[in-house]
C-alpha positions as CSV (number, residue, x, y, z in Angstrom):
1,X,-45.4,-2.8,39.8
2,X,-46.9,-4.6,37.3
3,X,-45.0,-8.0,38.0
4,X,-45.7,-7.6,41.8
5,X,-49.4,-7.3,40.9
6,X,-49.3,-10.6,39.0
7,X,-47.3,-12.4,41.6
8,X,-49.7,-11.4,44.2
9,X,-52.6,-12.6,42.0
10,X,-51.0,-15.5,40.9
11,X,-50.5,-16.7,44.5
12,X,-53.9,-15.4,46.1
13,X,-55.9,-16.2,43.4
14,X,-58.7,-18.9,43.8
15,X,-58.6,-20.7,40.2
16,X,-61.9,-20.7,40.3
17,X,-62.5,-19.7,36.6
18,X,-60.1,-21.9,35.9
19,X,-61.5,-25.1,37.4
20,X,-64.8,-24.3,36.1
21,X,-63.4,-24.3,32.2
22,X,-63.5,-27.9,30.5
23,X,-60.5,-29.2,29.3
24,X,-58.9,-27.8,26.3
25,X,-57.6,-30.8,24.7
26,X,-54.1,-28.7,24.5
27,X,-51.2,-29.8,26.4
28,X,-47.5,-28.1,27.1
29,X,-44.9,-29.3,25.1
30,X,-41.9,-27.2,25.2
31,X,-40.4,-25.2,28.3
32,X,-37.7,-23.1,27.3
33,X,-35.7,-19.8,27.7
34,X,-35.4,-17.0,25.1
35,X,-32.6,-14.6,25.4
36,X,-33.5,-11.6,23.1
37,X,-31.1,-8.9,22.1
38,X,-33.2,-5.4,21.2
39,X,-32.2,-4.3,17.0
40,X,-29.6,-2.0,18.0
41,X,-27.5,-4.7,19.5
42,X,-27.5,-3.3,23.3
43,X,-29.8,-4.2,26.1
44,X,-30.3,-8.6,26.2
45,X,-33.1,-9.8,27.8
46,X,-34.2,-13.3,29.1
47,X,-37.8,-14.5,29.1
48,X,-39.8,-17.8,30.1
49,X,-41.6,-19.1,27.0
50,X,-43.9,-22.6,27.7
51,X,-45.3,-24.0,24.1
52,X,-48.1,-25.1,23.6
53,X,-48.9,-28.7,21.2
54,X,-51.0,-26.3,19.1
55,X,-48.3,-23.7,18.3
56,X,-49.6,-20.8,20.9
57,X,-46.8,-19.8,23.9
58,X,-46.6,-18.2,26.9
59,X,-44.4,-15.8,28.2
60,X,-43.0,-14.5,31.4
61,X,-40.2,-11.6,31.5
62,X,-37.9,-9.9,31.2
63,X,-36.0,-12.1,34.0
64,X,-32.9,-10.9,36.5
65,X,-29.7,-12.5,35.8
66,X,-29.9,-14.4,39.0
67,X,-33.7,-15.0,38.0
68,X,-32.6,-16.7,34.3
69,X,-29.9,-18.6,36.1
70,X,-32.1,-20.2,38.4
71,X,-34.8,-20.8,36.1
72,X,-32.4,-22.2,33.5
73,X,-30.5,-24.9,36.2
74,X,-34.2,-25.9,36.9
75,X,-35.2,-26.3,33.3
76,X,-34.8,-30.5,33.0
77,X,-37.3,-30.5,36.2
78,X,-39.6,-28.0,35.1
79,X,-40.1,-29.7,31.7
80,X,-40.6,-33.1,33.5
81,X,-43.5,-31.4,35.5
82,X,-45.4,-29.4,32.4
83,X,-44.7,-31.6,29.5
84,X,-47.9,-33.4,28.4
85,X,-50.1,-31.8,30.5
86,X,-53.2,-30.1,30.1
87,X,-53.0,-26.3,29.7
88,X,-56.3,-25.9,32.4
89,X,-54.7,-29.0,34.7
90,X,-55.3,-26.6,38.2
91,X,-52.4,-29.2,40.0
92,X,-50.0,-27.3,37.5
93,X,-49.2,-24.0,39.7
94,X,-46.4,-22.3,41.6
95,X,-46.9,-24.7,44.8
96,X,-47.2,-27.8,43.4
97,X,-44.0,-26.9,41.4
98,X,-42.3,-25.9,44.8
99,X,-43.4,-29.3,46.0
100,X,-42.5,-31.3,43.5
101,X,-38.8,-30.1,43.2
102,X,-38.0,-29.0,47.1
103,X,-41.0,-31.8,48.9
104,X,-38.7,-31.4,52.0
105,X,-38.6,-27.4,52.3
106,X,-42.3,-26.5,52.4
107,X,-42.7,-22.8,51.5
108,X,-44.6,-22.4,55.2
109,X,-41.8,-22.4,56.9
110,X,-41.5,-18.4,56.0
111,X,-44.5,-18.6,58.9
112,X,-42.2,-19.5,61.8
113,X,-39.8,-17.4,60.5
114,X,-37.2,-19.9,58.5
115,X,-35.8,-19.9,55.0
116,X,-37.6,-22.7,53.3
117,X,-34.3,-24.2,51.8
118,X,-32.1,-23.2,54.1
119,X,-33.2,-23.3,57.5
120,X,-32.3,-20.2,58.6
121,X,-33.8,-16.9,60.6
122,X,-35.4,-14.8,57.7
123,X,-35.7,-11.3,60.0
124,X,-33.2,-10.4,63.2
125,X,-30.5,-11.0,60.9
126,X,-28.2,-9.1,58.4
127,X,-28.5,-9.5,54.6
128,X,-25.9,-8.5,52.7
129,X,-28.0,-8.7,49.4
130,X,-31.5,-7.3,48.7
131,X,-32.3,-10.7,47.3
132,X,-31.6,-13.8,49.2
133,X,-30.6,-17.4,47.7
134,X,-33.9,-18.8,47.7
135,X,-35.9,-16.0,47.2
136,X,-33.8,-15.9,43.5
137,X,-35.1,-19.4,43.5
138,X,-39.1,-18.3,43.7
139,X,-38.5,-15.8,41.9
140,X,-37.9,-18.4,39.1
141,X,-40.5,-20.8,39.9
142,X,-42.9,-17.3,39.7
143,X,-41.4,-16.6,36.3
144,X,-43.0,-20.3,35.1
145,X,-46.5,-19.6,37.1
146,X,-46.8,-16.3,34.8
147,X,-46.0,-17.9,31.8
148,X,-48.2,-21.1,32.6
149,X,-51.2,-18.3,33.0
150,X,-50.2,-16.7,30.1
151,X,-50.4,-19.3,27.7
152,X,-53.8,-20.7,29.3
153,X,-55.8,-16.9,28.8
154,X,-54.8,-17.4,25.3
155,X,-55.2,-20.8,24.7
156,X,-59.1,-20.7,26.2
157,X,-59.6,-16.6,24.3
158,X,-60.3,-15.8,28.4
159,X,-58.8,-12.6,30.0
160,X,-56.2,-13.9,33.4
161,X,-58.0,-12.2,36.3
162,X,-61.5,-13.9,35.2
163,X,-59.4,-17.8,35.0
164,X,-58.1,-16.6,38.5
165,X,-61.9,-16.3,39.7
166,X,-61.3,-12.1,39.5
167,X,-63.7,-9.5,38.6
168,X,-61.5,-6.4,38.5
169,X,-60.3,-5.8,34.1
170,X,-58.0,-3.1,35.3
171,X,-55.5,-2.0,37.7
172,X,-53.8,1.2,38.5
173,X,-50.7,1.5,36.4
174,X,-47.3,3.8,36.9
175,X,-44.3,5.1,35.5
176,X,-41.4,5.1,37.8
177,X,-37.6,6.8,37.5
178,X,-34.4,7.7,38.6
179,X,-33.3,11.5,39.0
180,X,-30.2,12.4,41.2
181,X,-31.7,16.3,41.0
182,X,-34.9,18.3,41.9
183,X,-34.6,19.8,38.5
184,X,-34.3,15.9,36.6
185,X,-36.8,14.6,38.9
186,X,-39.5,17.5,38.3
187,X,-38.5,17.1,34.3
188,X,-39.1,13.5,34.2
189,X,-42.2,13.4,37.0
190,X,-44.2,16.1,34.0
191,X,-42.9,13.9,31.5
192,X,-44.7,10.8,33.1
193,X,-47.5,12.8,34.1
194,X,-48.7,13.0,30.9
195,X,-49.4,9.9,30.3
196,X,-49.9,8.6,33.6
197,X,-51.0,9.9,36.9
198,X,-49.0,8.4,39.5
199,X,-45.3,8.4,39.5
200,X,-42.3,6.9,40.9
201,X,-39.1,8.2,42.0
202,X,-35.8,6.2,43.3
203,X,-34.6,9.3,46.4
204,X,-30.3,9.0,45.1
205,X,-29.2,9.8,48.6
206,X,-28.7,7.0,50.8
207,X,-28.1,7.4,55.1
208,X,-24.2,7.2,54.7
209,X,-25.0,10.6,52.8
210,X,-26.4,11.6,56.3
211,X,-28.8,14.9,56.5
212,X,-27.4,16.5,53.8
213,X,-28.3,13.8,52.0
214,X,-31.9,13.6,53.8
215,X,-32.5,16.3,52.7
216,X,-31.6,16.3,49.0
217,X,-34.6,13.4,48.8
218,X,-37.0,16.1,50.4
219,X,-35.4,18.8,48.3
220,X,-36.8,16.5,44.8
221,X,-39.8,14.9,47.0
222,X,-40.7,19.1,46.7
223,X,-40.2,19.8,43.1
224,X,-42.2,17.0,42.7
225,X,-45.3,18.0,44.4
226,X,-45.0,21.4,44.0
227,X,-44.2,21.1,40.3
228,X,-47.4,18.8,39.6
229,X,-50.8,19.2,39.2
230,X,-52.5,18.7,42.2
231,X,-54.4,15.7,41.6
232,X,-51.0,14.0,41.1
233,X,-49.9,10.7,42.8
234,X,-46.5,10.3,43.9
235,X,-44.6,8.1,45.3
236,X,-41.4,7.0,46.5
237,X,-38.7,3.9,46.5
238,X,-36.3,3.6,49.0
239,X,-35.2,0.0,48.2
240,X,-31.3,-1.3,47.7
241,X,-30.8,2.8,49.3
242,X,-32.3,3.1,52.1
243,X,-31.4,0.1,54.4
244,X,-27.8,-0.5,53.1
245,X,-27.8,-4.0,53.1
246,X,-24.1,-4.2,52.1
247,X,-23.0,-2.1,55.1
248,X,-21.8,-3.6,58.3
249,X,-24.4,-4.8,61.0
250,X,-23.4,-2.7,63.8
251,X,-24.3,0.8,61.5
252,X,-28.3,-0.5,61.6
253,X,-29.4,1.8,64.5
254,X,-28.1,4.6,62.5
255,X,-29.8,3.7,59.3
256,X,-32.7,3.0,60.8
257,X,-32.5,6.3,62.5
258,X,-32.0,7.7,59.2
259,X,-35.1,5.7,57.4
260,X,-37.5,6.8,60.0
261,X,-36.7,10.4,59.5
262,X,-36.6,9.8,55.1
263,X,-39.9,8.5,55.6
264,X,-41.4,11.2,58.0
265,X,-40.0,13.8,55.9
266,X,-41.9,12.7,53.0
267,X,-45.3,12.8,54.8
268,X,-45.1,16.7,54.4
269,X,-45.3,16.1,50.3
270,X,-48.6,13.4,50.5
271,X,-46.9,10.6,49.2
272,X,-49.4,7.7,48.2
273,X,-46.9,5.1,49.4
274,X,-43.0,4.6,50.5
275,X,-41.5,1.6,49.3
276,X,-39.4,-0.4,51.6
277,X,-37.6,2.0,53.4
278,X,-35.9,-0.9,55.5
279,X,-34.9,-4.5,54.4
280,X,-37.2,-6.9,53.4
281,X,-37.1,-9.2,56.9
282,X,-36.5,-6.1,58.6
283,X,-40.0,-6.6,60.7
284,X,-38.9,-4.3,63.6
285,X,-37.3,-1.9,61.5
286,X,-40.7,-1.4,59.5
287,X,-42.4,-1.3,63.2
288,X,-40.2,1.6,63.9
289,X,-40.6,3.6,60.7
290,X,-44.8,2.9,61.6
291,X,-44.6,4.7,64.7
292,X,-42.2,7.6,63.2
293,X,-44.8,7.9,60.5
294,X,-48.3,6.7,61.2
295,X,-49.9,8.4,58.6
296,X,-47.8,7.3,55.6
297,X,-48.8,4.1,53.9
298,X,-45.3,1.6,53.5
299,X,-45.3,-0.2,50.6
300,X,-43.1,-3.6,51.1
301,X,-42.7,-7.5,50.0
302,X,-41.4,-7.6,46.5
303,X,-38.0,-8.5,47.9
């Protein structure tokens, strides 16, 4: 949640404290990847670090896979664009990165309905992946853009959302989970309570697991709400389940079917979103599931 709500800010945001600041006198002179093992040898970890002349980095991360491997095939490019620069230069964002790498494949063309670098549809079609070629690619360029803002809230001692022209210091925070029973799900949702107030969950059962498996989400959608406190916010994820991108094309009305029933189900338990109960260009799909469930608010475009 926490990466979305930078992305969004990152591309929405104004600059406007920003381009009020003076120059800092400190420019970028390293662009570089970090993979980091944790002490007990197990989980590695990739992360965007930009350094500054005066010793202070930035950081953006943990990164995909697919995310590092894009960001480090673009790394000669990337250092071409930042090195030298100053830290508060406004031309140094996500779209004059895009523009400067891809000036051919203009990042509007999502508006008419296009890939950027590819040219083709981006909705009416079938993915077979919840995360396309070139949306690995922004993903990358994103991973830069955090790590650029990063290193300029500490480099000028200012907080992010003020150099973005923002006047909100907080936001909303969540801990989200997997549990394949009611039992596990109501264990870990009082665990998370705790500490935080809304919660997360993954539903296991995807629509090849038909209404049985319908109605083993509702079954831990229950022991969730009926398990919490009532002032407890929960909500729940349906992506890379509920759409099965990797099934065949012509089992879509039958997911969809099975999507607009999860999500209608849930409204009995007050969720305070769903998360991408079809695929991500799936712009009639998420029509559908509106009118099967007005009253429950969808949650989409991380993917």
């Amino acid at each position: 949640m926490l990466k979305a709500i930078c992305l969004a800010l990152i591309g929405l945001g104004s600059y406007a404290g920003l381009a009020a600041a003076q120059p800092s006198g400190v420019t970028i002179s390293q662009v570089s990847v970090l993979v980091i093992g944790d002490q007990k040898g197990g989980n590695v970890q990739s992360f965007v670090e930009i350094t500054a002349g005066n010793g202070m980095k930035g950081h953006a991360g943990p990164m995909t896979d697919v995310q590092s491997e894009q960001m480090v095939a673009r790394l000669g490019v990337f250092q071409d664009k930042l090195r030298n620069h100053d830290v508060t230069d406004t031309n140094l964002n996500f779209a004059s990165l895009w523009n400067t790498i891809y000036p051919a494949n203009p990042l509007s063309s999502y508006l008419e309905g296009k890939d950027p670098l590819t040219g083709g549809n981006t909705w009416g079609t079938h993915r077979t992946a919840r995360q396309t070629p070139t949306g690995a690619v922004i993903n990358a360029f994103s991973a830069v853009d955090i790590a650029l803002w990063d290193l300029r809230g500490k480099v000028l001692n200012q907080p992010i959302y003020k150099l973005l022209g923002g006047t909100r210091n907080s936001v909303p925070i969540y801990e989200s989970f997997w549990a394949n029973t009611p039992a596990a799900a109501l264990a870990a949702a009082t665990n998370a309570y705790a500490t935080f107030h809304q919660i997360k969950t993954f539903p296991p059962k995807r629509p090849s697991d038909g209404a049985a498996g319908l109605q083993a989400n509702l079954d831990i959608a229950a022991a969730m709400r009926n398990g919490l406190p009532a002032g407890a916010e929960i909500s729940f994820d349906l992506s890379r389940l509920s759409d099965e991108v990797d099934a065949s094309a012509d089992t879509r009305p039958a997911r969809l079917q099975w999507a607009c029933a999860m999500v209608k189900g849930f409204e009995r338990y007050n969720p305070k979103w769903v998360e991408e109960p079809v695929g991500p260009d799936d712009l009639e799909g998420f029509a559908a599931v509106r009118k099967a469930a007005p009253n429950v608010k969808i949650s989409a475009g991380e993917h």
